[in-house]
VMD Tcl script that draws the C-alpha trace (Angstrom):
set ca {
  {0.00 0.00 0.00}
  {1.34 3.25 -1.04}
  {1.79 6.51 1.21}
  {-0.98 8.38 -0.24}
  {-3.48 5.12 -0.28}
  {-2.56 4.68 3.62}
  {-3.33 8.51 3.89}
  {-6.81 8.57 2.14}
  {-7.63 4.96 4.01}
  {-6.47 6.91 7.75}
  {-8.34 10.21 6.48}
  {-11.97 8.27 5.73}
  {-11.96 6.34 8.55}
  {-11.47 9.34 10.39}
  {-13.91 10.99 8.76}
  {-16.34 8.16 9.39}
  {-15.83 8.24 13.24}
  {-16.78 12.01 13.05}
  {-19.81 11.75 11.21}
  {-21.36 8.78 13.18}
  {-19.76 8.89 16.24}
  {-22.23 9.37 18.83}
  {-23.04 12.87 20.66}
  {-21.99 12.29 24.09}
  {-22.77 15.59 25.78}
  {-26.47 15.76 26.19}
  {-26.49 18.04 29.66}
  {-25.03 21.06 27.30}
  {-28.47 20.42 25.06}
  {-31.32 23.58 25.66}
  {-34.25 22.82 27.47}
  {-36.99 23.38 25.78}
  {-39.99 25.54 27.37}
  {-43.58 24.65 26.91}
  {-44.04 28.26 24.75}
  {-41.01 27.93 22.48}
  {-42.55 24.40 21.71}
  {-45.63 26.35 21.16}
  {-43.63 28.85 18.94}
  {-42.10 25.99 16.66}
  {-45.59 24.23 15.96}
  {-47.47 26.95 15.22}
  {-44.60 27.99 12.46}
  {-44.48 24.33 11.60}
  {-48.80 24.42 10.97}
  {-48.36 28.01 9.00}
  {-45.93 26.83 6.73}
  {-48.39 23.15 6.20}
  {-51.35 26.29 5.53}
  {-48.91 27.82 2.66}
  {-47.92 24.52 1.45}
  {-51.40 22.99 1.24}
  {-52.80 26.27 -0.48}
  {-50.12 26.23 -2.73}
  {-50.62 22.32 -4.00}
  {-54.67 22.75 -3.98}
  {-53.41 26.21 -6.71}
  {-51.65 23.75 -7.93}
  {-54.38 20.89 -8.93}
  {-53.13 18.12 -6.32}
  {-56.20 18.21 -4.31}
  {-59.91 18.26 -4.54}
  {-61.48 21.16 -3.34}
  {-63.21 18.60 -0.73}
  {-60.10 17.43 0.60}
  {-58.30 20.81 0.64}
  {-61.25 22.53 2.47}
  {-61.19 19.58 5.32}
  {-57.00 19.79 5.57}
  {-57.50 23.38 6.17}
  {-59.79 23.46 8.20}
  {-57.98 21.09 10.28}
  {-54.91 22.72 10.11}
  {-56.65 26.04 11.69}
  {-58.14 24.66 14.25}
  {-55.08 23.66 15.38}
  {-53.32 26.79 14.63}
  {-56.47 28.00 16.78}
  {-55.30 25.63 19.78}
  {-51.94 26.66 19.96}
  {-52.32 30.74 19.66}
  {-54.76 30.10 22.47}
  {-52.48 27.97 25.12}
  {-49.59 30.64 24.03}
  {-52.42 33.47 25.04}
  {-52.72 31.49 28.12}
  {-49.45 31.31 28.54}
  {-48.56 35.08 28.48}
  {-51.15 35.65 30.99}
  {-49.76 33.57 33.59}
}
mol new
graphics top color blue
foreach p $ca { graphics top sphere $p radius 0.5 }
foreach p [lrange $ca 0 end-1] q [lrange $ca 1 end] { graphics top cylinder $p $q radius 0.2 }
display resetview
């Protein structure tokens, strides 16, 4: 094996043991609070509201199966803005 075939063998399995070794350190990880969950699912069920409009636009759906998606979708949306309201009061 040649010098630079011993180098490229050293640098992927080193580069393998980066990649997949596991993360160790899980106290350094941010607690999540109950209103920054809130936060992140109620961008997460906006951006499903944009999506879904765009691909009924688009012909994927039947106006049926849109109109009961979305509907869904916002009363969810409606859930979350209103634990977040509760929430800030407290």
């Amino acid at each position: 094996m040649t010098t630079g075939a011993l180098a490229a063998l050293l640098f992927a399995v080193a580069l393998f043991l980066y990649v997949f070794a596991p993360v160790r350190d899980f106290a350094r990880g941010k607690t999540k609070s109950r209103a920054d969950y809130l936060r992140e699912r109620k961008d997460v069920v906006y951006e499903n509201l944009r999506d879904l409009t765009f691909e009924f636009k688009a012909g994927k759906f039947p106006e049926a199966d849109y109109l009961a998606m979305r509907d869904s979708l916002e009363a969810e949306a409606a859930t979350i803005i209103a634990e977040m309201e509760n929430l800030e009061r407290v």
